[in-house]
N, C-alpha and C positions, 0 to 999 in steps of 0.2 A: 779777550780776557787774559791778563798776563797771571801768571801765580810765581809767587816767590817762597822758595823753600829751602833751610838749610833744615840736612836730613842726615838725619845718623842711619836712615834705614840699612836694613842688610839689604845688596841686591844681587849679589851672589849666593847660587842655593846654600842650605846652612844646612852642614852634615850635623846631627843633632847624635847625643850619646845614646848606647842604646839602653834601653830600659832597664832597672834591675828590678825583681818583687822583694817585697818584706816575706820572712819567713816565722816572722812572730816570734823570734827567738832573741831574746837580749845580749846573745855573744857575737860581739863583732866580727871572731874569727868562723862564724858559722854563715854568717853575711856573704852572699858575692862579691866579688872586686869589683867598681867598676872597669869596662875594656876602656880602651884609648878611644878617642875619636878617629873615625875613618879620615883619609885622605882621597881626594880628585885629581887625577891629573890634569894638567892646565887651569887649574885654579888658582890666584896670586893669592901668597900666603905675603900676613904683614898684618901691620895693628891698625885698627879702626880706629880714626882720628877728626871727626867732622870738627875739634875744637881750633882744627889749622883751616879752614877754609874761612874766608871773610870775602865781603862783595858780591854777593851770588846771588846770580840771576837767572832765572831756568822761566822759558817762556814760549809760546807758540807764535807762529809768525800770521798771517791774513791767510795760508796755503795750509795751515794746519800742521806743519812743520815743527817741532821744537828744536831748541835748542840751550845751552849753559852757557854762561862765564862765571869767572872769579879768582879768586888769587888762593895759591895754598903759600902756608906760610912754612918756612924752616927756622925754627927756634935752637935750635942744636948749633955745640962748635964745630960741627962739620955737614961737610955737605951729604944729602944724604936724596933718595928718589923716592916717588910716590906714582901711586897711580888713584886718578879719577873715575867714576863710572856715574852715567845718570841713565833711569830708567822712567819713564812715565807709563805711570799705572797702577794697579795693585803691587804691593811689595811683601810678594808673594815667592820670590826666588826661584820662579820658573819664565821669568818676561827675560827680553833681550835686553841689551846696555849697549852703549856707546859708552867706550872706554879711550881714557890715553894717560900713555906713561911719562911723566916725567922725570927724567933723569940730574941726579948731580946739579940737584938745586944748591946753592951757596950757602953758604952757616949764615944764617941773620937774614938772608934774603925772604923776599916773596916771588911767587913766579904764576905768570898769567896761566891763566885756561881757557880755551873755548872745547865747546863739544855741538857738532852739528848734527842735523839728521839723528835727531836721541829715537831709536826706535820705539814704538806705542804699542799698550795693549788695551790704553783705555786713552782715545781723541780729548776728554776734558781733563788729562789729568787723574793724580796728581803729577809731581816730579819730586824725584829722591834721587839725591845725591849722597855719593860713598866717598871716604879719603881713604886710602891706606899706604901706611909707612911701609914702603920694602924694605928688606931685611938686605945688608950689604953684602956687594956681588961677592 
């Protein structure tokens, strides 16, 4: 069975804000703030972009193996890097990825991908794939 999926899933855990309560009071300034969102180290920070990804093919091989291609695109006048991630399984943001960076794609260009060995937490699928714009070095 091949499955074909372009996926905006998140596959990296998602630091969620923390909760504020209502206090039943209509003055804003009696409201909490909310905090910042936490940060992970070794986490890539960059903007979620699945609308650059075209061609993509994410599929299991006869060995039960999966794996991705496709093209990300650079729309921008300059060049700029991204990084790929595909995970099959629940997108749950506790599974592994197979990840790769690429760098200092060209202004206008597209640039291939493969990803082998996509680690599994569930054999039938699905597959989610991530794009994200890095932010420049």
């Amino acid at each position: 069975m091949r499955a074909r999926h372009l996926a905006s899933a998140v596959l990296l855990p998602v630091l969620a804000l923390g909760a504020t309560g209502c206090s039943g009071g209509s003055d804003p300034a009696a409201r909490p703030a909310p905090s910042a969102s936490p940060t992970a180290e070794g986490l890539p920070t960059g903007r979620s972009a699945p609308e650059l990804l075209s061609a993509v093919e994410c599929s299991r091989d006869g060995d039960g193996t999966w794996s991705a291609t496709g093209l990300v695109s650079n729309p921008t006048k300059n060049k700029a890097s991204y990084q790929v991630s595909a995970q099959v399984g629940p997108a749950d943001g506790t599974s592994p990825a197979a990840t790769r960076r690429l760098d200092d794609v060209a202004a206008g260009a597209e640039q291939p991908f493969l990803l082998t060995d996509i680690p599994t937490s569930s054999p039938d699928g699905p597959c989610h794939l991530q794009l994200l714009v890095l932010p420049p070095s």
